[in-house]
C-alpha positions as semicolon CSV with decimal commas, in nm:
position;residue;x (nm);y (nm);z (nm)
1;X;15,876;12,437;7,655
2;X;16,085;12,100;7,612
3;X;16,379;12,048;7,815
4;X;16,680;11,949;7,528
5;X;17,050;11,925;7,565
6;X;17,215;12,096;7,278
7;X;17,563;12,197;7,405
8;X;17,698;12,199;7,765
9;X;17,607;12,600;7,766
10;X;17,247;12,496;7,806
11;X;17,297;12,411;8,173
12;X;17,469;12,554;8,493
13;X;17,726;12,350;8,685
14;X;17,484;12,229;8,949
15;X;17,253;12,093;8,656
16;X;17,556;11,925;8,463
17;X;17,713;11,789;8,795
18;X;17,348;11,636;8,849
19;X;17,372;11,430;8,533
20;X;17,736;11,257;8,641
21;X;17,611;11,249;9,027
22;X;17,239;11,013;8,882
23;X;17,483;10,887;8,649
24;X;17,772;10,718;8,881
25;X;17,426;10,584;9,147
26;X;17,227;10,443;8,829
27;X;17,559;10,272;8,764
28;X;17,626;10,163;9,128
29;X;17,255;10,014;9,149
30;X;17,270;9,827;8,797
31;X;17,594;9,656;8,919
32;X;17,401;9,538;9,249
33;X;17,154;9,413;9,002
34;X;16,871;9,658;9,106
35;X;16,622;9,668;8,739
36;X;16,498;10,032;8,667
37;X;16,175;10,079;8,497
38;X;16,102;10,437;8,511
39;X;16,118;10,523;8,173
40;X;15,850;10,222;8,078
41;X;15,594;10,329;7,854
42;X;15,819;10,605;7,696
43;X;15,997;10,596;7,325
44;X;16,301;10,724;7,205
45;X;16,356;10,804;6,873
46;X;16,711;10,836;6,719
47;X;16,809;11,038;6,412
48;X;17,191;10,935;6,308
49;X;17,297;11,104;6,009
50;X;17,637;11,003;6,129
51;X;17,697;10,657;6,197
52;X;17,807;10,480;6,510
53;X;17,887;10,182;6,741
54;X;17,946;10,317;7,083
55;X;17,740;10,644;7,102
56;X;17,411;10,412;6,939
57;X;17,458;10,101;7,171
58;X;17,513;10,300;7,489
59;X;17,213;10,493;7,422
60;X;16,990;10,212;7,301
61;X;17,101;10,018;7,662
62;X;17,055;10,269;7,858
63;X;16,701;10,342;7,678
64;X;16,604;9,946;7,769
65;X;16,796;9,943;8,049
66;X;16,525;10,207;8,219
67;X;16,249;10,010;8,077
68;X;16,183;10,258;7,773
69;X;16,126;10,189;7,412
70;X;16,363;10,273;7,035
71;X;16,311;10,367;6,728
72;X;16,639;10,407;6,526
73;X;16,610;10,589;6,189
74;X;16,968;10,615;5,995
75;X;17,022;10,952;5,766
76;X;16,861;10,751;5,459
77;X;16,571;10,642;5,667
78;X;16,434;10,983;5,661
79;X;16,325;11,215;5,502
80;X;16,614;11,488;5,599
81;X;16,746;11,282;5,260
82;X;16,428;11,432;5,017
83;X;16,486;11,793;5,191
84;X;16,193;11,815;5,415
85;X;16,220;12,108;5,625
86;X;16,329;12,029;5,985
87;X;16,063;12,214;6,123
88;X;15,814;11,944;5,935
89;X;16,014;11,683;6,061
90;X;16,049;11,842;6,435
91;X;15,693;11,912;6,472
92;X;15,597;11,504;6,340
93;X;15,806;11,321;6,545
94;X;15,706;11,464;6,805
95;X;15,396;11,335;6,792
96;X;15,559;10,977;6,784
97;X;15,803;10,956;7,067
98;X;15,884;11,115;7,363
99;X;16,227;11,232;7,305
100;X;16,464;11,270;7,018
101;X;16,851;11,186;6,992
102;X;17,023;11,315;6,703
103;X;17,366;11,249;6,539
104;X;17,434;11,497;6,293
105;X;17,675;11,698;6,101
106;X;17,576;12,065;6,168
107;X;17,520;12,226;6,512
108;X;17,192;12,416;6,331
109;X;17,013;12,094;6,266
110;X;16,989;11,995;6,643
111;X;16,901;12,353;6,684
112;X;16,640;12,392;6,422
113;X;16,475;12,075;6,503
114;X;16,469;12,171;6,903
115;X;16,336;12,474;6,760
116;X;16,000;12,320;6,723
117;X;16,001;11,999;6,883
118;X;15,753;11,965;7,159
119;X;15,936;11,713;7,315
120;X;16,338;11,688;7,405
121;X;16,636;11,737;7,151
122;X;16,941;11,567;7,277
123;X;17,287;11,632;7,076
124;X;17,454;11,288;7,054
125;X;17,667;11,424;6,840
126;X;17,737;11,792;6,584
127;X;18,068;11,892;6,403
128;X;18,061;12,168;6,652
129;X;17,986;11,965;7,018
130;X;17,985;11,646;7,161
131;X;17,817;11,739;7,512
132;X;17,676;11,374;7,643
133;X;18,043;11,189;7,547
134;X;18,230;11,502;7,732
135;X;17,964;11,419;8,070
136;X;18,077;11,012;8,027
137;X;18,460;11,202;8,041
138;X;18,397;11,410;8,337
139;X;18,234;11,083;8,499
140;X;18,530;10,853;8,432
141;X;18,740;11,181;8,586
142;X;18,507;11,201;8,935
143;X;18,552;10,844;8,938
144;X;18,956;10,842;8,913
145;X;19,026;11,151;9,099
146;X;18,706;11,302;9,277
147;X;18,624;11,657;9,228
148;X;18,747;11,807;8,880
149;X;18,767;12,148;8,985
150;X;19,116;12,161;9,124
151;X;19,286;11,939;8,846
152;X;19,468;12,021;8,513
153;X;19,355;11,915;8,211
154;X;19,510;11,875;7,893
155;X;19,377;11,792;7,566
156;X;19,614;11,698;7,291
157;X;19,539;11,722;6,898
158;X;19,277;11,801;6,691
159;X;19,015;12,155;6,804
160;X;18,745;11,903;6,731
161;X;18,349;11,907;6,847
162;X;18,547;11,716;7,137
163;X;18,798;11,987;7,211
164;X;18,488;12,257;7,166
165;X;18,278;12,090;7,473
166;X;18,594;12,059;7,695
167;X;18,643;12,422;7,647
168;X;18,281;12,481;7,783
169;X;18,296;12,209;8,021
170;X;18,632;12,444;8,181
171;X;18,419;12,704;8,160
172;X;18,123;12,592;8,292
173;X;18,323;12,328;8,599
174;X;18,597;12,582;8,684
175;X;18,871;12,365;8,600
176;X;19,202;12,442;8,445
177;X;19,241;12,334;8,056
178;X;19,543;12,382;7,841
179;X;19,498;12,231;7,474
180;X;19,743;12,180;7,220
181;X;19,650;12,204;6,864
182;X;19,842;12,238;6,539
183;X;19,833;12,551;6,360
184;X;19,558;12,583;6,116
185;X;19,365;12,287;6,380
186;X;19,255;12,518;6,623
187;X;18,894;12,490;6,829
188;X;18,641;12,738;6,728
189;X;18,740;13,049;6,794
190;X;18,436;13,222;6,925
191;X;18,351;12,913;7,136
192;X;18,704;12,973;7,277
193;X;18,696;13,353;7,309
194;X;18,307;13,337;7,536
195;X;18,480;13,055;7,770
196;X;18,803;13,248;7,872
197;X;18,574;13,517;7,974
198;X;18,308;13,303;8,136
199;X;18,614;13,070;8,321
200;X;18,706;13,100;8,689
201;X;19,061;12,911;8,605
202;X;19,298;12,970;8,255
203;X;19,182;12,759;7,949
204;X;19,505;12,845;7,728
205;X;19,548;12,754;7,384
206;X;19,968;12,605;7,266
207;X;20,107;12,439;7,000
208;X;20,328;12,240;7,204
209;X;20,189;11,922;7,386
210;X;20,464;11,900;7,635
211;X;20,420;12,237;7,783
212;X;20,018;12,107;7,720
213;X;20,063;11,811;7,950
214;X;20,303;11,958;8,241
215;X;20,179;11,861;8,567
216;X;19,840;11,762;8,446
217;X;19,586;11,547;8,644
218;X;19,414;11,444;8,317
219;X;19,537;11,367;7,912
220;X;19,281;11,366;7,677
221;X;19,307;11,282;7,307
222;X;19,104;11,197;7,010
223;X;19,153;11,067;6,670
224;X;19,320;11,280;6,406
225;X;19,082;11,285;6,140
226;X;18,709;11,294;6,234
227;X;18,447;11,191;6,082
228;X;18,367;11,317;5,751
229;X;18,728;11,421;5,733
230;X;18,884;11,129;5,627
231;X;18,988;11,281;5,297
232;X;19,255;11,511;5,524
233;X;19,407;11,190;5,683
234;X;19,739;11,149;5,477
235;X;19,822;11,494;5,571
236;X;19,700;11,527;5,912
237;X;19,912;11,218;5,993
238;X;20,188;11,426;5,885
239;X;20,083;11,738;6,080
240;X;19,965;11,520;6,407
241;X;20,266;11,329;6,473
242;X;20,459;11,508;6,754
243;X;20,076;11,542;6,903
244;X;20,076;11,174;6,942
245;X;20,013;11,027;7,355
246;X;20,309;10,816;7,435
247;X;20,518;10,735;7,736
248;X;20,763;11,026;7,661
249;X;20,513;11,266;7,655
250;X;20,335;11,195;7,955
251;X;20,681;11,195;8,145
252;X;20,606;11,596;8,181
253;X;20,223;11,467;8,344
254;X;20,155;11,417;8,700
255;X;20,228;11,053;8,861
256;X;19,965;10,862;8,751
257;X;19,809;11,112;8,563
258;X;19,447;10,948;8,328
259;X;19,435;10,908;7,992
260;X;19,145;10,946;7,877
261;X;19,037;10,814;7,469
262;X;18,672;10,839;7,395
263;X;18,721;10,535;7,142
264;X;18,759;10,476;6,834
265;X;19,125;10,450;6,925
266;X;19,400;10,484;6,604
267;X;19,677;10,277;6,768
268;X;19,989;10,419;6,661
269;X;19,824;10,766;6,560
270;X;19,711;10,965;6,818
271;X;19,799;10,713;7,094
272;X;20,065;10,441;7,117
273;X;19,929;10,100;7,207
274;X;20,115;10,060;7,533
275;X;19,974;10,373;7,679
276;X;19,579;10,250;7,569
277;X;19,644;9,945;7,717
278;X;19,828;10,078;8,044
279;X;19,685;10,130;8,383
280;X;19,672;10,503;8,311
281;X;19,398;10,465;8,029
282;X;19,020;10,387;8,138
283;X;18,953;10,429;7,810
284;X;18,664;10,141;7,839
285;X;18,546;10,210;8,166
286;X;18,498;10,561;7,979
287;X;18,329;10,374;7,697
288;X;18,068;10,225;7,998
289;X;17,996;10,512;8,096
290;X;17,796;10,622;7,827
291;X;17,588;10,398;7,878
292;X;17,557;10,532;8,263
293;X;17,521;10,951;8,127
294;X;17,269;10,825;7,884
295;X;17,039;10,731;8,138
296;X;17,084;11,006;8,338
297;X;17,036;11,275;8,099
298;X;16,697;11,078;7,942
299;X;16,558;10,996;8,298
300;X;16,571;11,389;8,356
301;X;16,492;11,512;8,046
302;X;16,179;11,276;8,037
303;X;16,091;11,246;8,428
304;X;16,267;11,523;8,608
């Protein structure tokens, strides 16, 4: 049965602290120069409904980067456009590559199409999770503060596929998490409900980001209008401005608490240019590591 990565709650926390522990040596190594070529002779194909910069790149480099092969396919590029049944497409491209990488809209299509692949599904990407970019953020973390178990984290805005997977990363790391979300913007509610009772610390849910961000080791934030809900952004600026990360608000944060931005960045929205620019913010060492994750999760889902 193929090994795929759907949502964080596929894997234990030894497994998921394997990816970020391969991840932060494949990263040491490349930055001694050391070439990796254990992947050679093995293709990745990539499904993006959604489009992207970052999460395409990063995976692309990291595909190269351990001597492997790509085949990129946008939404139009396939036949998920004509309505052919994932199950068709599942079962034929996996008779093409080695491993798939989608970026999608709906949680069911990376399920359905691990369903009855033969070979790995990796979620780069659903409305519901965002599991590899939430490893990169955990990385960036270990790297800025060690172990993540004893430190606070807040996440400030939207209940986003973002705010989702840091809800199952708490529950899965045993970390504390206290999110702040607008009415009417919470995180899934069921995803929310399972991870209280599977948590070993509090993950609370508050409308107000200052009582959010007191004491915390960690500030995480996203943009206030996701993709595909652009249409919403005139009055989710509205809504989201007292959720926006500025110096005031991270007054009530630890000294030298992170702030952590998984990029694209709204300056000015959800977080003011000084603070994405300040030594607080790795938000592009956090944009790296991506690249790093990515080769850790396809060296083990294709190698071991």
């Amino acid at each position: 049965m193929a090994n795929h990565l759907l949502s964080l709650w596929d894997f234990d926390k030894d497994t998921l602290a394997s990816y970020i522990m391969r991840a932060i040596d494949l990263k040491k190594e490349s930055k001694e120069g050391i070439h990796h070529h254990q992947l050679a002779g093995k293709v990745m194909g990539m499904i993006f409904e959604k489009p992207s910069t970052r999460t395409r790149v990063s995976f692309e480099s990291a595909m190269y980067g351990l001597g492997g092969q790509v085949i990129y396919m946008s939404g139009r590029d396939t036949q998920l456009a004509r309505n052919e049944p994932l199950k068709d497409m599942a079962r034929v491209m996996a008779r093409y590559v080695d491993i798939v990488v989608v970026r999608t809209f709906g949680q069911e299509v990376v399920e359905e199409l691990a369903r009855y692949s033969s070979v790995p599904v990796i979620n780069a990407l659903t409305d519901l999770f965002h599991p590899c970019q939430i490893l990169s953020d955990i990385m960036t973390v270990v790297e800025q503060k060690g172990s993540i178990e004893k430190l606070k984290i807040a996440w400030v805005g939207d209940g986003n596929n973002m705010a989702n997977t840091w809800i199952q990363a708490a529950s899965r790391f045993g970390f504390e998490l206290t999110l702040a979300c607008p009415e009417g913007y919470d995180p899934d509610p069921a995803i929310l409900e399972r991870a209280k009772k599977e948590a070993g610390k509090p993950i609370i849910l508050v409308r107000d980001p200052a009582t959010a961000v007191m004491d915390a080791d960690v500030v995480n934030c996203d943009v206030w209008a996701s993709m595909g809900k652009e249409d919403e952004q005139e009055k989710r600026l509205q809504v989201f401005q007292p959720y926006q990360v500025n110096r005031e608000l991270l007054r009530d944060a630890k000294p030298g608490a992170v702030v952590l931005h998984c990029l694209p960045a709204h300056r000015g929205e959800e977080i003011t240019d000084d603070v994405l620019e300040g030594s607080q913010c790795p938000a592009f060492d956090q944009a790296e590591n991506k690249m790093h994750i990515h080769k850790a999760i396809l060296e083990k889902h294709l190698i071991g």
